[in-house]
Structure formats: structure tokens, C-alpha cells
N, CA, C and O atoms as CSV, one atom per row, in Angstrom:
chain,resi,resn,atom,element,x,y,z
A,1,UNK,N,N,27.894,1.649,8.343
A,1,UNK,CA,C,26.666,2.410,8.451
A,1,UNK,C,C,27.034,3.894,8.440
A,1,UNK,O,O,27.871,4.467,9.139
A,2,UNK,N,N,26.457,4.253,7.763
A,2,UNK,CA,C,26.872,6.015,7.705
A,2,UNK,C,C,25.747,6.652,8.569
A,2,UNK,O,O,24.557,6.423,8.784
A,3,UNK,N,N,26.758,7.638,8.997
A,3,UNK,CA,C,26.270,8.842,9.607
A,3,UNK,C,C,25.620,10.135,9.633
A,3,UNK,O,O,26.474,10.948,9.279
A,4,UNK,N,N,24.347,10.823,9.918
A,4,UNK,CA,C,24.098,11.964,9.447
A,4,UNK,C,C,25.097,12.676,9.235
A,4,UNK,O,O,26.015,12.477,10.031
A,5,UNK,N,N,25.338,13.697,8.200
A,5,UNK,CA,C,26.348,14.694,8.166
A,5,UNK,C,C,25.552,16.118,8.271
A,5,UNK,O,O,24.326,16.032,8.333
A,6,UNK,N,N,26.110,17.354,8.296
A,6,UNK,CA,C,25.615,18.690,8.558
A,6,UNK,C,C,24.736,18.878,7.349
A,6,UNK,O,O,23.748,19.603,7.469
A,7,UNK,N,N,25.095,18.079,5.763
A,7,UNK,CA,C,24.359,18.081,4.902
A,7,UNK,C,C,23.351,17.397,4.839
A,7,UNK,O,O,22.727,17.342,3.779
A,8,UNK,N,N,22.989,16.788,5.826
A,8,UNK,CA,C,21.509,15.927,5.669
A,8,UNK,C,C,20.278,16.303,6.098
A,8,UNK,O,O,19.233,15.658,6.012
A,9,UNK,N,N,20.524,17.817,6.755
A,9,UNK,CA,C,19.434,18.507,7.128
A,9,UNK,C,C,18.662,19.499,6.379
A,9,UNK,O,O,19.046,20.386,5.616
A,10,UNK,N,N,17.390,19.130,6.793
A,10,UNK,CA,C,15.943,19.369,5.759
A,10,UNK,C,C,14.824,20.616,6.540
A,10,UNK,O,O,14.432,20.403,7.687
A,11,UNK,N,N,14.566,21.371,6.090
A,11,UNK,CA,C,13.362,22.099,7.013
A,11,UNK,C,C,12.284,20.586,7.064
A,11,UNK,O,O,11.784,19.606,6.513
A,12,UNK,N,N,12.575,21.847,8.795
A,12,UNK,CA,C,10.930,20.613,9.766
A,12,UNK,C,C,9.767,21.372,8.677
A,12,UNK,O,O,9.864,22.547,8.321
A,13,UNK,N,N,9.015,20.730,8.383
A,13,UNK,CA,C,7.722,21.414,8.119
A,13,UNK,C,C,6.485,22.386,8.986
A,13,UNK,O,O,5.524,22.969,8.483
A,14,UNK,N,N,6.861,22.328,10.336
A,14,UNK,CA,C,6.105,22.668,11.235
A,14,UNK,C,C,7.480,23.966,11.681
A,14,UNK,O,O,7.150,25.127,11.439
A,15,UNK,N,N,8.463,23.824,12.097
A,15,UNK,CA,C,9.098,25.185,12.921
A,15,UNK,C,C,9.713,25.382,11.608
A,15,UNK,O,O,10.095,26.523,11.868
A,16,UNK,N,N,10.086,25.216,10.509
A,16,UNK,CA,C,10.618,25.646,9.358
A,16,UNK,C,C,12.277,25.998,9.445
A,16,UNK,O,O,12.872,26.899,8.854
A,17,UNK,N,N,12.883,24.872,10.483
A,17,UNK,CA,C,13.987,25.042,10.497
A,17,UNK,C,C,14.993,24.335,9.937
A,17,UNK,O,O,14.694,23.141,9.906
A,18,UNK,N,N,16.196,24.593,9.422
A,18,UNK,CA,C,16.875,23.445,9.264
A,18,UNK,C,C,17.832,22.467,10.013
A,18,UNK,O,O,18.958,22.729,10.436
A,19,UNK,N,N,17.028,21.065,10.106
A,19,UNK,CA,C,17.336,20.225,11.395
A,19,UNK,C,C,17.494,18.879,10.780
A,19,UNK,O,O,17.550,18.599,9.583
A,20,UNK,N,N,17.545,18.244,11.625
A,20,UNK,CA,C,17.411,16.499,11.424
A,20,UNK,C,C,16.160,16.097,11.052
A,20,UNK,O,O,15.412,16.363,11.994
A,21,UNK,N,N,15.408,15.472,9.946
A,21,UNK,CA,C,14.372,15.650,10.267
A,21,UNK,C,C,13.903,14.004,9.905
A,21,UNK,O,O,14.505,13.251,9.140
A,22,UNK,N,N,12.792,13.726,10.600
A,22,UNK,CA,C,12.147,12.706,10.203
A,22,UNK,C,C,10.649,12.592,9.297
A,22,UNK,O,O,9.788,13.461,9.435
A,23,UNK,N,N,10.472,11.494,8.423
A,23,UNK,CA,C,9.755,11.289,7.918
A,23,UNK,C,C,8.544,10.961,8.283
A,23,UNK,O,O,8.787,10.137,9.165
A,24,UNK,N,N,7.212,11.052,8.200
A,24,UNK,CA,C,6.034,10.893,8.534
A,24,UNK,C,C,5.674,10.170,7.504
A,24,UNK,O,O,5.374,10.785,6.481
A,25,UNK,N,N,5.598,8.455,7.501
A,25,UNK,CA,C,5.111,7.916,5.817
A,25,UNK,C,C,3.617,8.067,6.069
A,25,UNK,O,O,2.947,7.631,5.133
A,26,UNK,N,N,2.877,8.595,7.138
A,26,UNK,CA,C,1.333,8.854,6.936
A,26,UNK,C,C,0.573,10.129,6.055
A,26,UNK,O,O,-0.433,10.230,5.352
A,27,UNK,N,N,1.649,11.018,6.518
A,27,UNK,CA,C,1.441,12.032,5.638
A,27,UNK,C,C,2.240,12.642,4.614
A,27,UNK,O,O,1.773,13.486,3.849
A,28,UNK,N,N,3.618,12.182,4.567
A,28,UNK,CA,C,4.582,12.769,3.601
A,28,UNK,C,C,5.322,13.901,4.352
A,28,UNK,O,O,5.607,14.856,3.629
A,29,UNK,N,N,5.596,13.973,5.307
A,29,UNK,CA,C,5.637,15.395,5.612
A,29,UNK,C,C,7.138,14.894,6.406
A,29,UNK,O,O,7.315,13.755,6.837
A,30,UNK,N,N,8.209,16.084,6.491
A,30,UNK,CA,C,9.139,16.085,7.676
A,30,UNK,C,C,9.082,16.902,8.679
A,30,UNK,O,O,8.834,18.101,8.547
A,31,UNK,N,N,9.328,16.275,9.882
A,31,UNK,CA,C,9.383,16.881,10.979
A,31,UNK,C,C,11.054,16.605,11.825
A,31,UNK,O,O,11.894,15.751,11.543
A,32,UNK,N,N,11.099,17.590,12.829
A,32,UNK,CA,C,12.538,17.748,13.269
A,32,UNK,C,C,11.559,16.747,14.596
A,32,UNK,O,O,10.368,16.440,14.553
A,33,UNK,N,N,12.592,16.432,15.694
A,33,UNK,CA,C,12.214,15.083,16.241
A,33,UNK,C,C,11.528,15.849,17.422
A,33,UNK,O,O,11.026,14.960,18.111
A,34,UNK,N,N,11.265,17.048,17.984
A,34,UNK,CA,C,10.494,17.518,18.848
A,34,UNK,C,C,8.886,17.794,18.147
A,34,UNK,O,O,7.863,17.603,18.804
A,35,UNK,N,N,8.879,18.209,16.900
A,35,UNK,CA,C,7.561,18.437,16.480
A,35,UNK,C,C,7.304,17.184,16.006
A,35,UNK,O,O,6.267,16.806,16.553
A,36,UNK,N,N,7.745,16.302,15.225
A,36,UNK,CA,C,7.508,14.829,15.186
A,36,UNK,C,C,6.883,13.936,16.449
A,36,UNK,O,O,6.155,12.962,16.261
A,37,UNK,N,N,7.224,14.349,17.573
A,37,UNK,CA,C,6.432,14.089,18.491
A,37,UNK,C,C,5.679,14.673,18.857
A,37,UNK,O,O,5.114,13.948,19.676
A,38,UNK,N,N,5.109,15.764,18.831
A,38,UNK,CA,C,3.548,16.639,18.803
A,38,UNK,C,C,2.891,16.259,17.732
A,38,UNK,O,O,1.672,16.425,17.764
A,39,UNK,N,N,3.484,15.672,16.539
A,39,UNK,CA,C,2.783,15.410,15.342
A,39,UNK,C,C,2.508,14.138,15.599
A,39,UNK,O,O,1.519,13.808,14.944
A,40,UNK,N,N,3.066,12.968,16.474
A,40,UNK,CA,C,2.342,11.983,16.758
A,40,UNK,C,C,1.568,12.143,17.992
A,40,UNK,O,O,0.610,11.370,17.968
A,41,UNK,N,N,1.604,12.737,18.895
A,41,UNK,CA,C,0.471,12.632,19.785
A,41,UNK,C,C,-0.824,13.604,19.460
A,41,UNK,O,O,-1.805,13.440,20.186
A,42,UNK,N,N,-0.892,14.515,18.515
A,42,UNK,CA,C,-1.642,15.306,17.826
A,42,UNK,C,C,-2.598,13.748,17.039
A,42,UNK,O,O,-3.644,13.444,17.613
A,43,UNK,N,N,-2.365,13.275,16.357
A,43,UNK,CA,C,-2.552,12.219,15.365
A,43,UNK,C,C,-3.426,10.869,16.766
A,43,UNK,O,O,-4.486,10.256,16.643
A,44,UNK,N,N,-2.506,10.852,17.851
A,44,UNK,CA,C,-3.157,10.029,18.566
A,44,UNK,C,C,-4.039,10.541,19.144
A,44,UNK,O,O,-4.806,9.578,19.168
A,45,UNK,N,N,-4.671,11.487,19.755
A,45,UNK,CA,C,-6.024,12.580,20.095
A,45,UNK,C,C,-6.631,12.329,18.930
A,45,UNK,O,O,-7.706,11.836,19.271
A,46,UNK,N,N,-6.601,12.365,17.884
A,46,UNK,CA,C,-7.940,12.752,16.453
A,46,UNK,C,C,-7.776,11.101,16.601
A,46,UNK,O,O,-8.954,10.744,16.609
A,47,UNK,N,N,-6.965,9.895,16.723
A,47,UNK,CA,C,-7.641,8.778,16.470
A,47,UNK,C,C,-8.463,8.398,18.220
A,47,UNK,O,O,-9.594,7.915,18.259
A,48,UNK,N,N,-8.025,8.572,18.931
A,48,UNK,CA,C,-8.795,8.395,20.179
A,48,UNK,C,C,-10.410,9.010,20.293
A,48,UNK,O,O,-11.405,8.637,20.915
A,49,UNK,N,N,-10.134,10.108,19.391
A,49,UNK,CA,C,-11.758,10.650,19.320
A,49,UNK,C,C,-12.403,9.973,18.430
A,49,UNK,O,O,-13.511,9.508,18.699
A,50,UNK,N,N,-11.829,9.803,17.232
A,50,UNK,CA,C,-12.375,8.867,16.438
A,50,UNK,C,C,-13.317,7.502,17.076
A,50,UNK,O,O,-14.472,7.191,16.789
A,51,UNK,N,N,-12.419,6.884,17.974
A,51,UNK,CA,C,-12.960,5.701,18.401
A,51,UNK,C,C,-13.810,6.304,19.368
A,51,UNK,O,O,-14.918,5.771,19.418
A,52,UNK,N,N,-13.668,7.065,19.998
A,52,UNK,CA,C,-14.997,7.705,21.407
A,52,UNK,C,C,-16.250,7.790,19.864
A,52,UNK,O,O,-17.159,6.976,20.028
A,53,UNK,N,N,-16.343,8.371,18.908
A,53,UNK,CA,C,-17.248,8.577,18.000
A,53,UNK,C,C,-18.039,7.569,18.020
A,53,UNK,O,O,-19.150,7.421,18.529
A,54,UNK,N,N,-17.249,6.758,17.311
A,54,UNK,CA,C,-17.654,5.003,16.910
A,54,UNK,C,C,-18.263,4.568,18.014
A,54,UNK,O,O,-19.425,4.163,18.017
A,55,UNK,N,N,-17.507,4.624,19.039
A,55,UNK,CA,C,-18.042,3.675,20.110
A,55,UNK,C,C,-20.092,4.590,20.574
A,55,UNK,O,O,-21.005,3.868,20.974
A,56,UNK,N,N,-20.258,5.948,20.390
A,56,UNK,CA,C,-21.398,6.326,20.779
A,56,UNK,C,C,-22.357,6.397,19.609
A,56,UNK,O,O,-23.549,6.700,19.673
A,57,UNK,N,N,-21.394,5.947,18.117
A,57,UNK,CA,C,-22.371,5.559,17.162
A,57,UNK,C,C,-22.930,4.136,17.277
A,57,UNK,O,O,-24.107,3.777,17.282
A,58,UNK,N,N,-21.785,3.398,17.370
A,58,UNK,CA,C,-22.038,2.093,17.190
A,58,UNK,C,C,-23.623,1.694,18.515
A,58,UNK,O,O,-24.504,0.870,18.269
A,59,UNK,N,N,-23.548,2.507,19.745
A,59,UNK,CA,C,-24.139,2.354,20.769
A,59,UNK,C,C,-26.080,2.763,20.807
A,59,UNK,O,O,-27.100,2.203,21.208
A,60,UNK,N,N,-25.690,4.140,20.081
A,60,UNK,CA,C,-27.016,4.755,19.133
A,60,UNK,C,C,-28.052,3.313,17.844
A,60,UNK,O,O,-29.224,3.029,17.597
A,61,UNK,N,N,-26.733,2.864,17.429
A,61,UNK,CA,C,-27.436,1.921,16.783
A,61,UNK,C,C,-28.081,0.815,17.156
A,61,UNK,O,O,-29.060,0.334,16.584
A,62,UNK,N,N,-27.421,0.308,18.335
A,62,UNK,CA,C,-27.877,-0.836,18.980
A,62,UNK,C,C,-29.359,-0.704,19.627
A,62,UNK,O,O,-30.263,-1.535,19.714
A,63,UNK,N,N,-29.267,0.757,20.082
A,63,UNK,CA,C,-30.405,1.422,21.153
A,63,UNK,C,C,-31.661,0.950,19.982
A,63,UNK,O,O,-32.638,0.239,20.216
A,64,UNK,N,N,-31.193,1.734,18.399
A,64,UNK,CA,C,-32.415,1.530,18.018
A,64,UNK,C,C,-32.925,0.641,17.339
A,64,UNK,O,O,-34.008,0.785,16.773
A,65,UNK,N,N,-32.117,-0.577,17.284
A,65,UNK,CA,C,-32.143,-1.818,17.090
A,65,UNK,C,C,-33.287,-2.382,18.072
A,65,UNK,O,O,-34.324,-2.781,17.542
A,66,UNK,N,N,-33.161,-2.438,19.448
A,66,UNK,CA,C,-33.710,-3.158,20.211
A,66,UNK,C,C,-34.872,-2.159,20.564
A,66,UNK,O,O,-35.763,-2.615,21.279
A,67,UNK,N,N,-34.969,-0.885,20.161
A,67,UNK,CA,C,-36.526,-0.030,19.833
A,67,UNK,C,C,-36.987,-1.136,18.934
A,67,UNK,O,O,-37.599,-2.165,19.217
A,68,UNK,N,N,-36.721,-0.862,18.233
A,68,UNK,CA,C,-37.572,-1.667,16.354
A,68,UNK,C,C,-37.804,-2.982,17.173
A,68,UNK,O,O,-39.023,-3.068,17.316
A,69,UNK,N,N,-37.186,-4.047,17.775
A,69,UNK,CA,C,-37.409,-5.130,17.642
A,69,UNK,C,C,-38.756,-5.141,18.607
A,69,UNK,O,O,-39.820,-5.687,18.314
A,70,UNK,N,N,-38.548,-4.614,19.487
A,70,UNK,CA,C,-39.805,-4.503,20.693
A,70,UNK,C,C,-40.627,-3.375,20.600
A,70,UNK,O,O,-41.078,-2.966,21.670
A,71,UNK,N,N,-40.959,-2.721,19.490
A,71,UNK,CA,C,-42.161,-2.444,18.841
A,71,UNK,C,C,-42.857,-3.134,17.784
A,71,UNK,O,O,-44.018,-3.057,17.383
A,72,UNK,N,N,-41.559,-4.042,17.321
A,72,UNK,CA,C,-42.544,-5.320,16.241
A,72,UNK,C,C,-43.143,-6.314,17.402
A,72,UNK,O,O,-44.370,-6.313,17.300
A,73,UNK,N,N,-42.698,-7.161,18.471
A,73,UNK,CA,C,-43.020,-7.625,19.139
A,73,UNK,C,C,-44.657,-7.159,20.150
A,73,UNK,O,O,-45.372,-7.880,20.847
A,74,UNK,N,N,-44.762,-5.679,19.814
A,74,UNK,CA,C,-46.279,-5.274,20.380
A,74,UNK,C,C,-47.261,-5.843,19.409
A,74,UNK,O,O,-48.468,-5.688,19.590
């Protein structure tokens, strides 16, 4: 198994340095392994809101679901 060498380092895309860097296959992008982890918990906040969204859309819909049904029922 080979080893990084001094030549295997890539600018992070975020501090623009040249480091170790890892791959992001979500976005294409490299990151050095400290911003790689702001770049995944960054990513986990926008999907956590995402689902808070959903969950007060999905909830809006239901509301006016059971409006409609019990105004046909008058």
C-alpha cells in the first residue's frame, strides 16, 4: 500500500493551501481534512433545515387537507 508522499498535495479549495487533501464526491471539490470537516457539518445544517422545511410543509398540507374534508362534510 503506498503512502502519501510530499508530492501528493493539492490546494484545499476553501484555505487555498497546499495540503493533504480530500475529496468531496458530492461536490467535486478538495478539501484539506480540517475544512473537510466544516464542509461536512456545513452540508449537515442545510440538510437538517431541509427536513425542519418538509416536516412544516408536509404539516401545512395535512392542516388543509382536513379543512377541505370538513367543509365538504357541512
Amino acid at each position: 500500500m503506498a503512502m502519501a508522499m510530499e508530492n501528493d498535495k493539492t490546494l484545499c479549495d476553501i484555505c487555498n493551501e497546499e495540503k493533504l487533501t480530500h475529496l468531496c464526491e458530492g461536490c467535486s471539490k478538495k478539501f484539506c481534512w480540517m475544512d473537510l470537516t466544516e464542509h461536512h457539518q456545513m452540508l449537515t445544517n442545510e440538510l437538517r433545515q431541509i427536513d425542519i422545511d418538509y416536516g412544516k410543509f408536509e404539516q401545512r398540507i395535512n392542516e388543509k387537507r382536513q379543512n377541505s374534508t370538513k367543509s365538504t362534510r357541512l
